[in-house]
C-alpha positions in Angstrom: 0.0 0.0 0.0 2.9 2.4 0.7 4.7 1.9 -2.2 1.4 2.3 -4.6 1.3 5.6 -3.1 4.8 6.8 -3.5 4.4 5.9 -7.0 1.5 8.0 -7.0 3.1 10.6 -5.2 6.3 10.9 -7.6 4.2 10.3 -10.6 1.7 13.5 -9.5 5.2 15.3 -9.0 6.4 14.3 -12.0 2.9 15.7 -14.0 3.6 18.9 -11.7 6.6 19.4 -13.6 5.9 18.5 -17.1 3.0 21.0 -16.8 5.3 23.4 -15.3 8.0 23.3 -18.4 4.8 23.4 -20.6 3.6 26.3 -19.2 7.1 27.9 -19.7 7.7 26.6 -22.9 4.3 28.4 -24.3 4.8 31.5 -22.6 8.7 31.9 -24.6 6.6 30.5 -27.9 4.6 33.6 -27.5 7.1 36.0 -26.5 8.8 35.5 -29.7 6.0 35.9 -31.3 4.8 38.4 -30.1 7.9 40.2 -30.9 7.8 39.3 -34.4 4.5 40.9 -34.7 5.9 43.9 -33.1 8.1 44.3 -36.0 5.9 43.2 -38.7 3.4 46.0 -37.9 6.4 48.2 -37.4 7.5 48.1 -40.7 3.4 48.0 -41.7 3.3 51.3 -40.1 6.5 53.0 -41.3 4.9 51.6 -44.8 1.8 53.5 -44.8 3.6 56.7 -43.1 5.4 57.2 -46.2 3.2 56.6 -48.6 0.5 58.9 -46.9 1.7 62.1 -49.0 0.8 59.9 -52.3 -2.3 58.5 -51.2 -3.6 61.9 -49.8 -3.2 63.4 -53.4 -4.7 60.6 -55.0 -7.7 61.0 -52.5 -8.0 64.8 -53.2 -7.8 64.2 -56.9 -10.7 61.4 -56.4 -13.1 63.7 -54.3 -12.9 66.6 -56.5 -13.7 64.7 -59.1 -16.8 63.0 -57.3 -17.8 66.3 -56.2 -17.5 67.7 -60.0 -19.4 64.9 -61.6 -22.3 65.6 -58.8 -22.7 69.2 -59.8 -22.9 68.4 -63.3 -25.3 65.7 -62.7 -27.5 68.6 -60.5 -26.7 71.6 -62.3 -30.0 71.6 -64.6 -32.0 70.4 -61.5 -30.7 73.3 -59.7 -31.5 75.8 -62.6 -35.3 75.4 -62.5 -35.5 76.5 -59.0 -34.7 79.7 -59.5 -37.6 81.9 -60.3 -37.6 84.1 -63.3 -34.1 82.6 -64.5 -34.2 81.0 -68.1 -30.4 80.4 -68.6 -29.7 77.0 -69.6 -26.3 76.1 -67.9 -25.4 74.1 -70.9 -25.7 76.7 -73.1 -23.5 78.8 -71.6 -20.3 79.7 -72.8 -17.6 78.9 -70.1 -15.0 82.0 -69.6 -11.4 82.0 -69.2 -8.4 82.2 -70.9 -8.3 80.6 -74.4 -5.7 78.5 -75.7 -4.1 78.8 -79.3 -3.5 76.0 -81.1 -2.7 77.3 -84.4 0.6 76.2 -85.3 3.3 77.0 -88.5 2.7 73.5 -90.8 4.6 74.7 -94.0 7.6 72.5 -93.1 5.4 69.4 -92.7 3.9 67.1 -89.9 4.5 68.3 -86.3 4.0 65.8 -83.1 1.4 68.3 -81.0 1.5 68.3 -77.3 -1.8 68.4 -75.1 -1.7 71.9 -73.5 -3.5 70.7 -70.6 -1.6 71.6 -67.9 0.1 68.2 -66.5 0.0 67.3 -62.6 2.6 64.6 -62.3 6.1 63.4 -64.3 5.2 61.6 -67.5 7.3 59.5 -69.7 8.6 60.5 -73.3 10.4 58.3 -75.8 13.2 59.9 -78.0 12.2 60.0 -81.4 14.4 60.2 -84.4 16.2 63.7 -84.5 15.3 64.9 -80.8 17.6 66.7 -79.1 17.3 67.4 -75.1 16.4 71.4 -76.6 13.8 69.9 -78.8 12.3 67.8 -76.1 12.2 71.0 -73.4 10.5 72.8 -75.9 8.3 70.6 -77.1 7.2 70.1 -73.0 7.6 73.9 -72.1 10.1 73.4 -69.5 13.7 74.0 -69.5 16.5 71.9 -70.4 17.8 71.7 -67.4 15.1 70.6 -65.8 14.7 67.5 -68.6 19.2 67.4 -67.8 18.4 66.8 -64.1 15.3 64.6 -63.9 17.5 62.3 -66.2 20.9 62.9 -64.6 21.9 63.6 -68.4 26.1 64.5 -68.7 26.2 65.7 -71.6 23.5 67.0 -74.6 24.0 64.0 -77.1 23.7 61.2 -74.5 20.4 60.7 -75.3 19.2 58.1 -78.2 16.4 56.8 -80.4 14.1 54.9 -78.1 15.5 55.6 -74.6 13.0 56.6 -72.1 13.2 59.9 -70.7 10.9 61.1 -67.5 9.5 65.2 -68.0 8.2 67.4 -65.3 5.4 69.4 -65.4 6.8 72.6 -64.7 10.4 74.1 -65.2 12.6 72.9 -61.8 13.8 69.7 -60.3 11.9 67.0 -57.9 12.9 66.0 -54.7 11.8 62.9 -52.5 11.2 64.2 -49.4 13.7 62.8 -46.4 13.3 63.0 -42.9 14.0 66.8 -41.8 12.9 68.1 -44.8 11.0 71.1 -44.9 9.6 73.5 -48.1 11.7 76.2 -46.1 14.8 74.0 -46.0 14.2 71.9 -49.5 13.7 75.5 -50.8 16.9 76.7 -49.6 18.6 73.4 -51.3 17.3 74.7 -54.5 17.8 78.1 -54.6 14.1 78.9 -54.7 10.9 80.8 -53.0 9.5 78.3 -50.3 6.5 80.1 -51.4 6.9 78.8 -55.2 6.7 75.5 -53.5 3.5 76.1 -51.4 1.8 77.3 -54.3 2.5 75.1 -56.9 -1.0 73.1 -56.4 0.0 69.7 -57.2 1.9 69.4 -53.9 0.2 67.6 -50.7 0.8 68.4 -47.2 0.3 66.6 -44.5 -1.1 70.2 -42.3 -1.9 72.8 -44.8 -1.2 75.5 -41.9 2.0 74.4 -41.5 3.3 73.0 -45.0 4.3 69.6 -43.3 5.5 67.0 -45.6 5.5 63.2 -45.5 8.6 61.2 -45.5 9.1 59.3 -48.9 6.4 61.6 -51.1 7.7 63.3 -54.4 7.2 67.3 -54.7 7.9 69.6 -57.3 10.4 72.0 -56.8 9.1 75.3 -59.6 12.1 77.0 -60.7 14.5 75.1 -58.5 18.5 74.4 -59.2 20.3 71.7 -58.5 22.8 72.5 -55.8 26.6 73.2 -57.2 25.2 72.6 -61.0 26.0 74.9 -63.9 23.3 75.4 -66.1 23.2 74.6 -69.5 20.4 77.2 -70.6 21.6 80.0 -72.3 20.4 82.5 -69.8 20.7 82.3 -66.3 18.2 83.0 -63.4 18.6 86.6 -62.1 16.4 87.7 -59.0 14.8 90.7 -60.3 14.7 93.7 -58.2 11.5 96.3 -58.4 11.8 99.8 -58.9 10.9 102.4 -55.9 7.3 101.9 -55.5 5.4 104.9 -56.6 7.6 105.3 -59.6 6.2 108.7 -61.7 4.9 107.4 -64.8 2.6 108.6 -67.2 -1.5 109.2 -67.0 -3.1 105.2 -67.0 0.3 103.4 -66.1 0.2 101.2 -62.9 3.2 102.4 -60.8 5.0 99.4 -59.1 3.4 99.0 -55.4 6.1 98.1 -53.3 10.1 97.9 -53.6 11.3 94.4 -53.2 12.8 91.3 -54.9 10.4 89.3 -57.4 10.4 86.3 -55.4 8.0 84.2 -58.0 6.4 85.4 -61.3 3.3 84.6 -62.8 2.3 81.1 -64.3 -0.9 79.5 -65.3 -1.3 78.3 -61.6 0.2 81.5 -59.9 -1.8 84.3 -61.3 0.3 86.9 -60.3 3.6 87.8 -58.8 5.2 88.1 -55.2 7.8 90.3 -54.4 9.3 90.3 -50.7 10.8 92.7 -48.6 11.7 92.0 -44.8 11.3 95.4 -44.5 7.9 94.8 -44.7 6.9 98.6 -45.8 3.7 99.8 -47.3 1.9 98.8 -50.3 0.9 101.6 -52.5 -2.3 101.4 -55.3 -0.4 100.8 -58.5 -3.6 103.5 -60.0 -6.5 105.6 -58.7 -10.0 103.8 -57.9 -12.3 102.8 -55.8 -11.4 99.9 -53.3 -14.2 96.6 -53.3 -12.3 94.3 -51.3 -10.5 95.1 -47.6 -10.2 92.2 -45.1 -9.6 89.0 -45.1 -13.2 87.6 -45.8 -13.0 83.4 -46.7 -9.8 83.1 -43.6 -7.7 81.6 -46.0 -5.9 81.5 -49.3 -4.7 85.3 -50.1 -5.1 86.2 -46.3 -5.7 89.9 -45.1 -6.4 91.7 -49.1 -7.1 94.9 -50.9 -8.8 95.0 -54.4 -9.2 97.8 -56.1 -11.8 98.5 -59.4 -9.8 101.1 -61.7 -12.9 101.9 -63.5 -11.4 101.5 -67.4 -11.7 97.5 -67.2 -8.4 96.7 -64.8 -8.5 95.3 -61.4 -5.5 95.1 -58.7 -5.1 92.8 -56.1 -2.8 93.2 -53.2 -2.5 89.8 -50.8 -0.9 88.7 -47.1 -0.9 91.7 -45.8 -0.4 92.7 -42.3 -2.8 95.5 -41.8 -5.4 97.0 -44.2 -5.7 101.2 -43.9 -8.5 101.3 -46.9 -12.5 100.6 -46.4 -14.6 98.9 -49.2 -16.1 102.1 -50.8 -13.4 104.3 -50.3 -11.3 105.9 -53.5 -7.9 105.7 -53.4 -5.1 108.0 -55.6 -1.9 106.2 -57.7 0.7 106.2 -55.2 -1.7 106.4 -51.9 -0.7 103.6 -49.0 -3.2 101.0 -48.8 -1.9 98.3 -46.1 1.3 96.9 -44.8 3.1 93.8 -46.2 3.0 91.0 -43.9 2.4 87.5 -44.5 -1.3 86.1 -43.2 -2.9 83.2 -45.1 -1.3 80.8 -47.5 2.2 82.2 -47.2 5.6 81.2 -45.8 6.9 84.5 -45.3 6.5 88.1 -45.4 5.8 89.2 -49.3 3.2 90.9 -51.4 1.1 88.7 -53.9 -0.1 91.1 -56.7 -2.7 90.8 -59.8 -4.0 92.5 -62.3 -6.9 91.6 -64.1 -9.1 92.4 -67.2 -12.5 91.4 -67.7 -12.1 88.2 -65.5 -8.8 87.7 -67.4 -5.6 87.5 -65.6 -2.4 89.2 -66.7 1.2 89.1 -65.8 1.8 92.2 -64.3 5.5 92.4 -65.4 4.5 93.1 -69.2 2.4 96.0 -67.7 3.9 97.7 -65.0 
């Protein structure tokens, strides 16, 4: 009887044990697991952080899409309810600029590029008898920005079939790296952190503060590649403005504040900054009557003057730090109307300025 129950006894222990080591031996199983999950979803993460700058475009570019297509599909609906109105929407002819596309034919076929103004880097395939200046023209942009984009030596290393990637825009692109900022990536390229900001094809994480994502791809408008010489025949000079309320003659616009030309216009920049850290006053480029003074959507051009010249022209005056004009009030050529600052879409202290005609923008540099 004893020695059935020490066998029992030291076989109960010996259970107690094996159960013991079990128990151990799961809990390390899922300890290492559990670690190995860790860094699964770790790189998971990381993943999806840098691709967020893409996917947010591609999710803006969806939306206003969606939200286009609806007001198409309502805009006829929404016609009839208004009383008295008998404008058919569709007959209506839509405004804006209008694009020439008459071209020179006498010397035989030409290859005719789309004019519609491109949001990402497409691909091109050299033809028989391209040259990199053939190919910049042909795209509008530069040759040094087709030089860089392909990390091209020399002008004849290109050849018949090779594959060569075209910006948009005139510049360079840059994948963004951790640390980057437009402020700093603007610096890199000799360039207005402000050309950055407003080129409208870039996505920020915080449109307040112009964060980028780690890993997305921005376009750089106008930008140099650090310690490059270029090959275009005529270098980049910052322009400087002449003393603002310049005497000219009766119907000129007079410039409206002394700076440096900071960004000029461009079909998606209607007009041109010029900064001063000075931050002086801003002065009506002609006489009128102001219609605009404040800052009334809280966003985009910030605290703004506009002024109706009465002969068909319009001026627009953006970011500034205080207004001294009211919305009725008629101002003289040369009279202070604000104080260049930098509230709204802006990344530092400058004056955004416009002139339009009949709806139409115009570069003010082939006016003033």
């Amino acid at each position: 009887m004893n020695k059935l129950f020490l066998n029992f006894k030291s076989l109960l222990t010996d259970f107690l044990i094996f159960l013991r080591e079990l128990f151990s031996y799961l809990l390390k199983l899922t300890r290492i697991h559990a670690r190995k999950i860790e860094i699964y979803k770790s790189v998971f993460v990381t993943s999806l952080y840098r691709q967020r700058g893409k996917m947010a475009r591609r999710l803006m570019h969806s939306g206003m899409a969606g939200i286009t297509a609806f007001g198409i599909m309502i805009a006829p609906i929404v016609a009839q309810e208004f009383p008295q109105s008998k404008v058919d929407p569709w007959d209506t002819p839509s405004p804006g600029t209008v694009l020439s596309a008459t071209i020179d034919n006498s010397s035989g076929t030409s290859t005719m590029i789309s004019e519609k103004m491109r949001d990402k880097v497409i691909e091109y395939t050299v033809e028989e008898g391209d040259t990199v200046s053939t190919i910049a023209e042909k795209f509008g942009v530069s040759v040094d920005t087709v030089r860089w984009q392909n990390k091209l030596k020399s002008k004849d290393q290109i050849k018949v079939g090779q594959t060569l990637e075209i910006l948009p825009i005139t510049g360079v692109s840059h994948k963004v790296q951790k640390g980057d900022t437009v402020y700093s990536i603007a610096k890199k390229y000799d360039t207005s952190p402000q050309a950055i900001v407003d080129y409208p094809y870039n996505a920020f994480i915080n449109d307040e503060t112009f964060e980028l994502a780690i890993g997305q791809t921005i376009i750089v408008p106008d930008g140099i590649m650090p310690e490059a010489i270029p090959w275009s025949p005529v270098a980049r000079v910052r322009q400087v403005t002449p003393d603002a309320g310049t005497v000219v003659a009766s119907g000129q616009f007079v410039w409206p504040v002394s700076g440096t030309i900071t960004q000029r216009f461009a079909w998606y920049h209607k007009g041109i900054d010029i900064a001063n850290s000075a931050a002086p006053n801003i002065l009506a480029a002609d006489s009128g009557t102001v219609i605009v003074a404040g800052w009334p959507d809280g966003y985009g051009y910030g605290n703004r003057v506009m002024i109706d010249h009465g002969n068909g022209y319009q001026t627009l005056y953006a970011h500034m730090s205080l207004i001294y004009v009211l919305v009725g009030q008629t101002v003289r050529r040369g009279d202070a109307i604000g104080k260049m600052g930098s509230t709204g879409r802006s990344t530092g202290t400058h004056l955004h300025f416009e002139i339009r005609r009949g709806g139409t923008f115009l570069d003010p540099l082939t006016i003033l």
